[in-house]
C-alpha positions in Angstrom: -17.9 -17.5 -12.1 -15.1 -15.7 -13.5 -11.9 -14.9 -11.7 -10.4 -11.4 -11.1 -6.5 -10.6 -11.3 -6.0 -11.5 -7.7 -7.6 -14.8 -7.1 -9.2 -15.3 -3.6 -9.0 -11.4 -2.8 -9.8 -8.8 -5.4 -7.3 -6.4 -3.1 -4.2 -5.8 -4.3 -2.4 -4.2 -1.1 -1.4 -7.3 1.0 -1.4 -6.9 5.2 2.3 -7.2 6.4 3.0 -9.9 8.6 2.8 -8.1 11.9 -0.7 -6.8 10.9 -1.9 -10.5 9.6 -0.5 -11.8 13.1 -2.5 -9.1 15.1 -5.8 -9.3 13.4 -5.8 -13.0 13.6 -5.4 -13.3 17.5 -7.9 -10.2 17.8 -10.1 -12.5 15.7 -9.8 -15.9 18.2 -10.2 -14.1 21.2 -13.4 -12.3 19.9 -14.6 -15.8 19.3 -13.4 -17.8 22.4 -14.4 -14.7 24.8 -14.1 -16.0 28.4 -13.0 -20.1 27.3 -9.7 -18.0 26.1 -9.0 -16.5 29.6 -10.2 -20.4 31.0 -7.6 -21.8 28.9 -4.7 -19.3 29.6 -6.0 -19.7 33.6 -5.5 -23.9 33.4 -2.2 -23.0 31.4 -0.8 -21.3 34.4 -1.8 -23.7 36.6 -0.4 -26.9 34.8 2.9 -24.9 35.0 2.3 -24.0 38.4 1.7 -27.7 39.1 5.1 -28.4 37.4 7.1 -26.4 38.9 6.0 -27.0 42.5 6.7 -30.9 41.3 10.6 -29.7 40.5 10.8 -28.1 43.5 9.7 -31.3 45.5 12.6 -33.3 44.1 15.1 -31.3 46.3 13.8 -32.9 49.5 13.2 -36.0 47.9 17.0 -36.1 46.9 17.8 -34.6 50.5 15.9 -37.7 51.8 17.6 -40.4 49.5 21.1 -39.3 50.4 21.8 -37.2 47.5 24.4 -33.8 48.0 25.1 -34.6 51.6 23.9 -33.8 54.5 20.6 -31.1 54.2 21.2 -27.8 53.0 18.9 -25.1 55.2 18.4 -23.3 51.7 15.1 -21.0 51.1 13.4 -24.3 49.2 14.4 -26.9 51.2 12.8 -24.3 54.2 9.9 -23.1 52.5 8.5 -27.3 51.8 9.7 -28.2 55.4 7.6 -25.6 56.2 4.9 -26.6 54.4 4.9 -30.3 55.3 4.8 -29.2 59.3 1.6 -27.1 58.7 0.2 -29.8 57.2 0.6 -32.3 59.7 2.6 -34.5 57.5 5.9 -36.2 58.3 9.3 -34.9 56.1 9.5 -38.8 54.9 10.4 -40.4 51.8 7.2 -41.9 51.5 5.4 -38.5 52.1 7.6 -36.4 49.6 6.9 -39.5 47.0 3.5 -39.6 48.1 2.7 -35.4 47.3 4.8 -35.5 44.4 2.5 -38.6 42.7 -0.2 -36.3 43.9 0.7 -33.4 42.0 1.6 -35.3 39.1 -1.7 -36.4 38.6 -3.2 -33.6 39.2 -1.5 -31.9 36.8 -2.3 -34.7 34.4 -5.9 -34.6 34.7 -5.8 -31.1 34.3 -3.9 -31.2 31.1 -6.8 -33.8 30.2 -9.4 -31.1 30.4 -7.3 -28.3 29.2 -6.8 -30.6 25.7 -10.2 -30.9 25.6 -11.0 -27.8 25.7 -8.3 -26.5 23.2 -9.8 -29.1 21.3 -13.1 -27.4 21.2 -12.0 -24.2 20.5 -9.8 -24.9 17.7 -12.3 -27.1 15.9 -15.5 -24.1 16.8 -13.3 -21.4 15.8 -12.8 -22.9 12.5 -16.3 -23.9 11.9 -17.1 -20.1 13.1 -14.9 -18.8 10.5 -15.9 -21.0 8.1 -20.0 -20.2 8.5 -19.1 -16.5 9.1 -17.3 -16.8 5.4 -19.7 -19.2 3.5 -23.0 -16.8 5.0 -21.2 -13.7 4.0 -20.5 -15.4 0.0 -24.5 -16.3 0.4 -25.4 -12.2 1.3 -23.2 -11.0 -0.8 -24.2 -9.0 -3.7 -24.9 -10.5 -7.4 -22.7 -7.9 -9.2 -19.5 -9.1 -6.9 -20.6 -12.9 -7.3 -19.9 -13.0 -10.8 -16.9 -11.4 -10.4 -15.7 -14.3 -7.5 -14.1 -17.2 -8.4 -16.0 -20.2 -6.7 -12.4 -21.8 -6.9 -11.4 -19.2 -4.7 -14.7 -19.9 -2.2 -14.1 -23.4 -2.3 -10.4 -23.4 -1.4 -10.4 -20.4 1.1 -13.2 -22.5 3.2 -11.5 -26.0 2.8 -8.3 -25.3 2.7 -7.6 -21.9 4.2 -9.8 -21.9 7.2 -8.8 -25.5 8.3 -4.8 -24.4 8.2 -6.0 -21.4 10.2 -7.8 -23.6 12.8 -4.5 -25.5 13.0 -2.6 -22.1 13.9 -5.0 -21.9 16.4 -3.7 -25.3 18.2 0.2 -24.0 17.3 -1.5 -20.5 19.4 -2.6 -22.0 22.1 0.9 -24.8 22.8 2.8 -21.7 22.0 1.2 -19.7 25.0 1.4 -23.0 27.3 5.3 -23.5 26.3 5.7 -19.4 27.2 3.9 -19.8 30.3 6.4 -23.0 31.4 9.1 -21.7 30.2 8.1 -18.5 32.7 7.7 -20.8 35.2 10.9 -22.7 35.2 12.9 -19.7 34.7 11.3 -18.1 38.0 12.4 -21.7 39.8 15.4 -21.6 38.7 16.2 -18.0 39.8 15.3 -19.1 43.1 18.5 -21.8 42.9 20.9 -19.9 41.2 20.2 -16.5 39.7 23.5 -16.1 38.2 23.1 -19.6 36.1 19.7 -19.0 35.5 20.7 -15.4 33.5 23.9 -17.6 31.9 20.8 -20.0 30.6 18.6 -17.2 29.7 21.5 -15.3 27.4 22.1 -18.7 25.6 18.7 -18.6 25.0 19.0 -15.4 23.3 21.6 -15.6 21.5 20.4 -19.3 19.8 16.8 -17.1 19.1 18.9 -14.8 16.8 21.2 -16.6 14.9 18.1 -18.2 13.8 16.1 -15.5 13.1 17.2 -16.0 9.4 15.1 -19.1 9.2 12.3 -17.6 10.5 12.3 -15.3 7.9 13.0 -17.8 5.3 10.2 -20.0 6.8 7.4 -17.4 6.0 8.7 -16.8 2.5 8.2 -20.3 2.0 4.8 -19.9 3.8 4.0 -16.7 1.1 5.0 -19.4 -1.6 3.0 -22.4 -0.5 0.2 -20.5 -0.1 0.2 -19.3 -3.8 0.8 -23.0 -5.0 -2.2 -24.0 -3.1 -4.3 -21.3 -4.8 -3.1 -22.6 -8.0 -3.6 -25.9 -7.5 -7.4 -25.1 -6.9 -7.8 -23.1 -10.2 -6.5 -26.0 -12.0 -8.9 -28.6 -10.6 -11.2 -26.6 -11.0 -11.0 -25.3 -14.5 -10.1 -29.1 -15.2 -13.4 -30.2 -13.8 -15.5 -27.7 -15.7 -13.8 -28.8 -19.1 -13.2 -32.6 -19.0 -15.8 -33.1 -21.6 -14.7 -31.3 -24.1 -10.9 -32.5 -23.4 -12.0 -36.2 -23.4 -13.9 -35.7 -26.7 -10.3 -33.9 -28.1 -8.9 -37.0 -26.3 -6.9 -34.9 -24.4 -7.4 -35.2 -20.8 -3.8 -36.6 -20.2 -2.8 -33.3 -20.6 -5.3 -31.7 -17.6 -3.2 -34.5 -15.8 0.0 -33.5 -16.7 -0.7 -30.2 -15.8 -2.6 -30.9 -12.6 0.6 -33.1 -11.6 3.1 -30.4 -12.2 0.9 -27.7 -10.1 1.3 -30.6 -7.3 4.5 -31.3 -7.8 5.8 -27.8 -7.3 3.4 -27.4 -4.3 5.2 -30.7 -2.9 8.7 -29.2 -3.4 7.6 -25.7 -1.3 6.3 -28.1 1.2 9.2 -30.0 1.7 11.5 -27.1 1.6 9.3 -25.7 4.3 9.9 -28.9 6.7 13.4 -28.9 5.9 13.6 -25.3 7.1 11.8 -26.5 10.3 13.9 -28.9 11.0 17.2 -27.2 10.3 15.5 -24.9 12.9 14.9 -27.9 15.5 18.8 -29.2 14.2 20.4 -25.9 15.1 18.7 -25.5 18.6 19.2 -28.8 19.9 23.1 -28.1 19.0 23.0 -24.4 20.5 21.4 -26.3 23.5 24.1 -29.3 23.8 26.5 -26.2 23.6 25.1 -24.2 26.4 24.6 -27.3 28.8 28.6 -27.9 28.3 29.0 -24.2 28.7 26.4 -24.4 31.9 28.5 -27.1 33.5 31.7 -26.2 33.4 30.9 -22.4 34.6 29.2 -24.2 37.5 31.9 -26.4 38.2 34.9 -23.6 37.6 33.3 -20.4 39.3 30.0 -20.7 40.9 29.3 -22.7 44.1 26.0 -24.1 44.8 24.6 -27.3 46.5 24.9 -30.3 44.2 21.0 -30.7 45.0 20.4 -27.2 43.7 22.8 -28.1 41.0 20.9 -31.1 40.1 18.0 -29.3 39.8 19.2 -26.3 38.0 20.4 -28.8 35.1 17.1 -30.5 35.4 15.1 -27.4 35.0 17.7 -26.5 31.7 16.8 -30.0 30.4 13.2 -29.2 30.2 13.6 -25.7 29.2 15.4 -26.2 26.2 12.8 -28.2 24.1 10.3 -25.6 25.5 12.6 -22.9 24.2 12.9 -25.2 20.7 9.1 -25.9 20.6 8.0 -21.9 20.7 10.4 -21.4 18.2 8.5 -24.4 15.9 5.1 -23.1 17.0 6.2 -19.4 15.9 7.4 -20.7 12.4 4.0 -23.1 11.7 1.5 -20.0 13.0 3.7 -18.5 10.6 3.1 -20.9 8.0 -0.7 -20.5 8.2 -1.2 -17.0 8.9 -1.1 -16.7 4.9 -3.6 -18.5 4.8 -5.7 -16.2 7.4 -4.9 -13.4 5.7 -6.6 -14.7 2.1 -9.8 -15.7 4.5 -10.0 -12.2 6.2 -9.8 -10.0 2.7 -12.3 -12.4 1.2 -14.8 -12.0 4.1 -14.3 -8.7 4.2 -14.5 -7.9 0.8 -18.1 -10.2 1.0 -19.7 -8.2 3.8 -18.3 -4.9 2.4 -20.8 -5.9 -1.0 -23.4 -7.1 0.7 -26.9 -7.0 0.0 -29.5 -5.3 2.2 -30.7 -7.6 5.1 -33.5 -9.3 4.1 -36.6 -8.6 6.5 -37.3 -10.2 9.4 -40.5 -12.1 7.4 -40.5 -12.3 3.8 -43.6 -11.3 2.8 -44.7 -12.3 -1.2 -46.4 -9.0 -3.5 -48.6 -9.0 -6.0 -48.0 -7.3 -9.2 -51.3 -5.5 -9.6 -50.1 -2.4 -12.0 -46.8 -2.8 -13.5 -43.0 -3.2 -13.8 -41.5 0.3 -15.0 -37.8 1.4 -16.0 -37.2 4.9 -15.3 -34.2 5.8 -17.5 -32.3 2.8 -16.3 -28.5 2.7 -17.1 -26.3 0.2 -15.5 -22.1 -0.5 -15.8 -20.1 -3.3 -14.2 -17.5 -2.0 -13.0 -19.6 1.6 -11.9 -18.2 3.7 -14.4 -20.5 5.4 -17.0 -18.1 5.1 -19.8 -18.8 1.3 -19.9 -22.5 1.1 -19.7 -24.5 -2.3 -20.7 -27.9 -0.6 -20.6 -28.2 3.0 -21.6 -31.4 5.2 -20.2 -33.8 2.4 -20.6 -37.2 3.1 -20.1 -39.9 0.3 -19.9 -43.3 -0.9 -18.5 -44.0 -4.4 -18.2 -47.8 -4.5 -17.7 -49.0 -7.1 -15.0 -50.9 -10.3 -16.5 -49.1 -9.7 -20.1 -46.6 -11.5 -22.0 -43.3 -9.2 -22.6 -40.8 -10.7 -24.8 -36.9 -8.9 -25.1 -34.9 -9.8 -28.2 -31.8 -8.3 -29.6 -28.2 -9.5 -30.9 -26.1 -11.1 -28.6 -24.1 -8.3 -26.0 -27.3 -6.0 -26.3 -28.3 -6.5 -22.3 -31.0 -9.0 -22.5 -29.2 -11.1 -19.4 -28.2 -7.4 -17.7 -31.9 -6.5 -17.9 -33.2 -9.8 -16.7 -31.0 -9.7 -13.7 -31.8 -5.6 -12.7 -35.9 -7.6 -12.9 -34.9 -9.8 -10.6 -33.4 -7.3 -8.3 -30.0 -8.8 -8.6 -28.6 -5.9 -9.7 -28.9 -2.0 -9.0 -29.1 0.2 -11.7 -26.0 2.9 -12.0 -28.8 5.4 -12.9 -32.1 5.6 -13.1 -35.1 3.8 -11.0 -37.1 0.7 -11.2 -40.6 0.6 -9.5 -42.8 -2.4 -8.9 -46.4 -0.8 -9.0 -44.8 2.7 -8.2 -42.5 1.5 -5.1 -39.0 1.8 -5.9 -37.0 -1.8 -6.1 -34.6 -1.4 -3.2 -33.7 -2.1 0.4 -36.0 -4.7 2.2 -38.4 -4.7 -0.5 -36.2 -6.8 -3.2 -36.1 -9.6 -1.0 -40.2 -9.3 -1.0 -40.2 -9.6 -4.7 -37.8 -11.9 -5.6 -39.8 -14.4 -3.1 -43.1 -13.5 -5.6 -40.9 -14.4 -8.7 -40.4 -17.5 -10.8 -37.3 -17.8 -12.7 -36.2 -20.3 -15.4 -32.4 -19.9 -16.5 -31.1 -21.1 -20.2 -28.7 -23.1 -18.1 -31.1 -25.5 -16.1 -29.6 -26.3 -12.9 -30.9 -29.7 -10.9 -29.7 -31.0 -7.5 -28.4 -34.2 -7.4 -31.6 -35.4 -5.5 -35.3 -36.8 -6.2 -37.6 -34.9 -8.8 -39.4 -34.3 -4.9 -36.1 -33.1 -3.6 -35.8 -30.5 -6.4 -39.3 -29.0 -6.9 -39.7 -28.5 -3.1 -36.4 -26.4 -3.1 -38.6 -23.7 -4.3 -41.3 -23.9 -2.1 -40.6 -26.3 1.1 -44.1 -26.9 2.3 -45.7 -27.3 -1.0 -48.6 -30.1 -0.8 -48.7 -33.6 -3.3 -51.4 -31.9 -5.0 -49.8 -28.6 -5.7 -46.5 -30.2 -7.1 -48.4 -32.1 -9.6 -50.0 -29.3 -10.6 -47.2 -27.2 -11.1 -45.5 -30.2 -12.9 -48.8 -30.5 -15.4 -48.4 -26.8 -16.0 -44.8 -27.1 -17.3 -46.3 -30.4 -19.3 -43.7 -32.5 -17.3 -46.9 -35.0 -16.0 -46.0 -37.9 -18.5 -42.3 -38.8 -18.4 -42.7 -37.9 -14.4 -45.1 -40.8 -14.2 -43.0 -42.9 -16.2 -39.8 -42.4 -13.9 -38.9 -45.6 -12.1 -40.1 -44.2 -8.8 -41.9 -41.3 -9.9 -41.5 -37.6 -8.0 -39.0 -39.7 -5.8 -36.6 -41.2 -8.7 -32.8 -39.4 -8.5 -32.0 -37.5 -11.1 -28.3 -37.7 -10.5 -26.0 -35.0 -10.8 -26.8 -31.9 -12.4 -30.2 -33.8 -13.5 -27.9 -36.4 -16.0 -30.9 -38.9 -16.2 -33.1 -36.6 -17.7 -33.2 -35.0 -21.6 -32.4 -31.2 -21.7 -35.9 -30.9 -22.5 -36.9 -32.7 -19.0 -34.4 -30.4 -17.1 -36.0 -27.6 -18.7 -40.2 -29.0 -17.5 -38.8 -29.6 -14.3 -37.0 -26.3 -14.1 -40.6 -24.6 -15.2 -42.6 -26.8 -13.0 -39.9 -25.8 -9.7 -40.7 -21.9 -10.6 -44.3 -22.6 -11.3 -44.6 -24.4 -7.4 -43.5 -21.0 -6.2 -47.0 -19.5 -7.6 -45.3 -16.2 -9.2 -46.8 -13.4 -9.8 -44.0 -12.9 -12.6 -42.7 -15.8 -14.5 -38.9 -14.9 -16.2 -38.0 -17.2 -18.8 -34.5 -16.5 -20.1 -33.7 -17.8 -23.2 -34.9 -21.3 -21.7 -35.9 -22.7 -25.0 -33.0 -21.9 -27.0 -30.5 -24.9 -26.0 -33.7 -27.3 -27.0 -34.8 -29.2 -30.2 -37.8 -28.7 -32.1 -39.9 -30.4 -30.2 -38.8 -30.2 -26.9 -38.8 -26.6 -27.7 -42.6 -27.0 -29.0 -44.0 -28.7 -25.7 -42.5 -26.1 -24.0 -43.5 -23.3 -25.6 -47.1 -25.1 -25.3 -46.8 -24.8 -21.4 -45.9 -21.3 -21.8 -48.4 -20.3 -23.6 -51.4 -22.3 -21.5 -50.2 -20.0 -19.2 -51.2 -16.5 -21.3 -52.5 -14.2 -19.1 -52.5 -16.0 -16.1 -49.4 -14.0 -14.5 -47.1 -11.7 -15.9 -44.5 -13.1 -18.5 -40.8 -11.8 -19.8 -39.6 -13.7 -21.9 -35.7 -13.2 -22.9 -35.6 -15.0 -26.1 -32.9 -15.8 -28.9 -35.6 -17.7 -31.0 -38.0 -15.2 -32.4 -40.6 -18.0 -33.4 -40.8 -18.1 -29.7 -42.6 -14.7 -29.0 -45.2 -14.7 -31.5 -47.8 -14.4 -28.8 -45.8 -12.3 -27.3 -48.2 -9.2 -26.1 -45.4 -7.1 -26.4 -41.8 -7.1 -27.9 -39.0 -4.9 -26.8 -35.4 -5.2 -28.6 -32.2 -4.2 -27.2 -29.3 -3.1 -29.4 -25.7 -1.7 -27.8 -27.6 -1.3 -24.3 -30.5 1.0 -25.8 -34.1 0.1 -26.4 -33.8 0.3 -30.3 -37.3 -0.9 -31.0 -40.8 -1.7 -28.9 -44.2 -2.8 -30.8 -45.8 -5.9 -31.0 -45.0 -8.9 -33.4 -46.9 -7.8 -36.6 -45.8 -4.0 -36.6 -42.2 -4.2 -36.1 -42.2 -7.7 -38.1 -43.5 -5.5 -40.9 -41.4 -2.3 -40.4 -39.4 -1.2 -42.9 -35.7 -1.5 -41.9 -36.1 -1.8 -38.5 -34.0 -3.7 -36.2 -36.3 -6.4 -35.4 -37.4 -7.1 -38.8 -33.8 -7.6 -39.7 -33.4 -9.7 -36.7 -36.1 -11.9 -37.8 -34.8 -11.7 -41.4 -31.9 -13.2 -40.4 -33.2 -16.0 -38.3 -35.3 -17.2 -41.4 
């Protein structure tokens, strides 16, 4: 599949950050629905449970001796109060007995609230990652070919599962908000005048290292070109390493595999580094402010040294919470990128896709005929690029239509717009007088059979392969179909028969046993039209032969075009049509345009001979 000028995307306007960042949480919370709120809900209470743990440690330094004798402050009321309405005595063993309590409450509810983050992150990727690979499946045939399955490839391995992972860095980033909220709100119930000092140190650390953030997603931007890059090559690589090891030059796909990877390591690391200058400068603007935070305390505000205690406490644990949305904020940074390559590609899948196939596929009949009606068609829509040019045709049912012409001419185009793959820029296409569109293409491409020059085989059983066309064929239609393509003898002689593995791509099998097996697989199917295009061309002389024997034992039994480079191929051809520059420059049958003076195919044949 070849690649467009913006790999992955086809869209050259990019989203800005702000827009990526928005469309991406829309996106989870459309998935998680209610589990998203549940989360969020068991967020608040862990750091509910948290705090009401830091507020127990005033009594339970009251109660050991700490700060003096017991400050009637509003915490140290508001517990006493609660401990009297619950019957309980104001003891150490009491305080250290509630506090263990809500300790492990709030453990086992961080227990389930993992659990559940865990299942959200890991079904919101596989949700993006089905919703992406079903949209590439519906998508139309004209945008397939213009896809790079690079692209596909990298975008569902790669992309999705670094979006899944800014998903997790999403959800701690909401928890470390909500705790921070939480310790902020206890400790303006000490000391509302250290708790704003605390807060502006806060601020002030946030900006001075807003330059990293910035620098962080540039990196991101950067990595996530590499990565693209990286995928092209290995998979350009892949597709050419025979014909680099027969030039003996495959060191150099490594060479140049190995600087794509090395440069993608060196964005990488940068990245880190910039992360962890983040986490280096915060942990010094923290040290800063607690020095700051003390000696303000000590020098011009008065409070309880249990208050005091606490207040330091509560910075203690705010700080990393402070440094740790900052290192959420630059790695959802880092992956949003990444998001933003998955979203254009789906959308640009499901804004070319195909009509929804009915809700039962129902197989036709081709009692009359297949007729072009001034059929033009253009890639890229415009009419000054046309590859077919106001065709007209009829392909009679139970007859043999062959289409010849110079290479470029529109045989493949005009195969594909029969197959309903394509939609013609003009004109119409009718299958026994009903127009080939909506709902019905799906109808008849379940009633064709289709045999590409290019055979393709699964890596699976000879089994495995013919029932992909037909899933609850029986034994005995299988071998038929397989003695209809003349496959029957080297099937039998396999080392296990219909269930020997043919290994990838079919490697254990001749090009002219690919080809029989690729016949018998559209013959299972029971067509009532049988494409063969240019299937015979890649062969030798006598593969070709046994083939063409198959085909012909098959004369008049269901309707035949054959797309054919060899001419010697079509002499039984019931009909001959040849393309030239898009146009139908010739139709007749073998013997009067073989014997037509100056005419295209006569030249064409002249040539092959």
């Amino acid at each position: 599949m070849p690649g467009g000028p913006v790999p992955g995307t086809g869209i050259g306007m990019q989203p800005s950050g702000s827009a990526t960042a928005k469309s991406y949480l829309l996106s989870f919370l459309r998935y998680a629905g209610a589990k998203a709120w549940i989360s969020l809900l068991i967020m608040v209470l862990l750091g509910l449970s948290e705090g009401v743990g830091l507020i127990m440690l005033i009594p339970f330094l009251h109660l050991i001796g700490f700060g003096g004798a017991e400050k009637t402050d509003g915490i140290s009321l508001l517990v006493r109060e609660l401990f009297d309405t619950s019957g309980l005595p104001l003891t150490l063993p009491a305080v250290l007995s509630v506090y263990v309590v809500i300790l492990s409450v709030h453990a086992m509810i961080g227990r389930y609230q993992e659990s559940l983050n865990a299942r959200l992150i890991m079904g919101y990727t596989q949700y993006m990652q089905d919703r992406l690979y079903a949209a590439f499946a519906r998508v139309g045939w004209l945008c397939f070919t213009q896809t790079s399955g690079a692209d596909v490839i990298r975008v569902v391995t790669n992309d999705l599962i670094r979006a899944g992972l800014a998903t997790q860095r999403l959800l701690e980033l909401i928890a470390a908000v909500v705790l921070t909220v939480i310790y902020i709100c206890v400790a303006m119930t000490v000391s509302w005048i250290m708790t704003m000092f605390t807060l502006a140190c806060v601020s002030i650390i946030f900006l001075i290292l807003q330059p990293l953030n910035k620098q962080a997603h540039r990196l991101s931007e950067e990595l996530q070109k590499k990565v693209e890059d990286m995928y092209w090559v290995a998979t350009e690589h892949l597709g050419g390493m025979k014909i680099a090891k027969s030039y003996n030059l495959e060191h150099e796909h490594a060479e140049s595999f190995s600087a794509i990877t090395n440069q993608l390591a060196e964005k990488a690391v940068r990245f880190f580094q910039v992360d962890a200058g983040t986490r280096m400068y915060h942990q010094i603007g923290a040290i800063v402010a607690l020095s700051s935070f003390f000696y303000l305390a000590a020098e011009f505000v008065t409070i309880p040294a249990t208050s005091l205690l606490l207040v330091v406490f509560v910075f203690a644990r705010l700080s990393p919470k402070v440094s740790g949305i900052q290192h959420f904020m630059q790695h959802i940074s880092n992956s949003l990128p990444a998001f933003r390559e998955a979203s254009l590609m789906l959308s640009r899948f499901e804004a070319a896709a195909e009509s929804p196939s009915p809700p039962v596929v129902r197989p036709v009949r081709l009692e009359s005929s297949v007729r072009f009606s001034r059929v033009s068609f253009s890639y890229d829509g415009g009419m000054e690029s046309l590859s077919l040019r106001k065709v007209d045709l009829v392909i009679r049912a139970h007859e043999t239509m062959a289409i010849v012409g110079p290479s470029g001419s529109g045989k493949t185009t005009l195969a594909d717009l029969i197959l309903g793959l394509l939609n013609p820029t003009e004109g119409t296409i009718l299958i026994d007088d009903r127009p080939l569109e909506g709902e019905w293409v799906h109808n008849w491409r379940s009633s064709i059979g289709y045999v590409p020059q290019e055979t393709f085989l699964f890596h699976d059983t000879v089994r495995g392969n013919l029932l992909w066309a037909k899933r609850d064929a029986a034994e005995e239609e299988i071998w038929t179909a397989i003695r209809l393509a003349a496959a029957e003898d080297f099937v039998s002689a396999l080392p296990d028969g219909l269930d020997t593995v043919l290994g990838d791509r079919g490697i254990r099998l001749s090009g002219g046993e690919r080809q029989r097996i690729a016949l018998a697989r559209a013959l299972l199917r029971k067509p009532t039209l049988l494409l063969l295009d240019e299937a015979t061309s890649a062969l030798d002389t006598e593969n070709e032969q046994r083939i063409q024997e198959a085909i012909e034992g098959l004369h008049g039994e269901l309707t035949m075009v054959i797309i054919a480079h060899r001419l010697s191929t079509i002499r039984r051809a019931d009909g001959i049509v040849v393309l030239d520059g898009g146009r139908v420059a010739e139709a007749g049958t073998w013997e009067s345009l073989a014997h037509k003076e100056g005419g295209r195919f006569r030249s064409l044949l002249e040539r092959q001979m």
